[in-house]
C-alpha angles and dihedrals in degrees: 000000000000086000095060095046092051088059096058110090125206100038111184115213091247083067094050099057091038091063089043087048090059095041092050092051092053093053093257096137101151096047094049085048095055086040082060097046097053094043115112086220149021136203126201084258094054082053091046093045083049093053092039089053104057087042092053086051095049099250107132094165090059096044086050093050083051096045091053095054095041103117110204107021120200123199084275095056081051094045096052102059083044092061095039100055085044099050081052089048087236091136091154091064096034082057089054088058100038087051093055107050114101094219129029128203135206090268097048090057096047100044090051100042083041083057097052090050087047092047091044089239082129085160094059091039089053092037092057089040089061085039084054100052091046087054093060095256102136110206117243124208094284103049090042082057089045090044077049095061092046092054095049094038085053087062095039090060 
């Protein structure tokens, strides 16, 4: 298949990640990551496909290397280290992200208060959900059921 890509002229950048997307997603890492670095150009989507990637893969410590160099990051490049830290149960280090983002959106609130309730850390959980609401976040129906389970998790501690 890569053959055949390379014979095509005039890529557009759009095309590159869209190959590395699929690569990444089929657990093809490595490939996706030869097909980046061999790309002209990268967009801040070719870097967040990158990062997704090696979350979805479960390599933190790549997805961490590529976060780091990513030179202008969006609320995607953010919410995909999140995730990954709290599908690894890492919610020390997802909190140190999420800290650390200027702006916030509806998913990076739930994934991380979701992390703490599947961590058991139900005080943190409810404690993020009050800090969302003062922020202006108003709760849909899923994270009202996932405050739920904090609360109940709390008395049940």
């Amino acid at each position: 298949m890569l053959s055949l890509f390379n014979s095509f002229r005039g890529k557009k950048v759009v095309t590159w990640t869209t190959l590395l997307t699929g690569f990444a997603k089929h657990g093809l890492v490595d490939e996706a990551r030869s097909l980046f670095e061999s790309m002209p150009e990268r967009s801040v989507v070719s870097w967040n496909a990158m990062v997704s990637g090696y979350v979805q893969n479960g390599d933190l410590k790549r997805a961490g290397e590529v976060f780091d160099e990513i030179p202008e990051r969006n609320i995607a490049s953010w919410n995909s280290m999140i995730t990954g830290y709290c599908r690894c149960g890492m919610m020390r280090e997802a909190r140190e992200v999420f800290d650390q983002m200027e702006e916030r959106n509806y998913l990076s609130w739930m994934v991380m208060i979701s992390g703490y309730v599947e961590t058991s850390e139900y005080r943190e959980a409810w404690g993020l959900f009050l800090m969302m609401l003062r922020c202006g976040m108003r709760p849909d129906q899923a994270i009202f059921v996932v405050a739920l389970s904090a609360v109940t998790g709390v008395k049940a501690h």
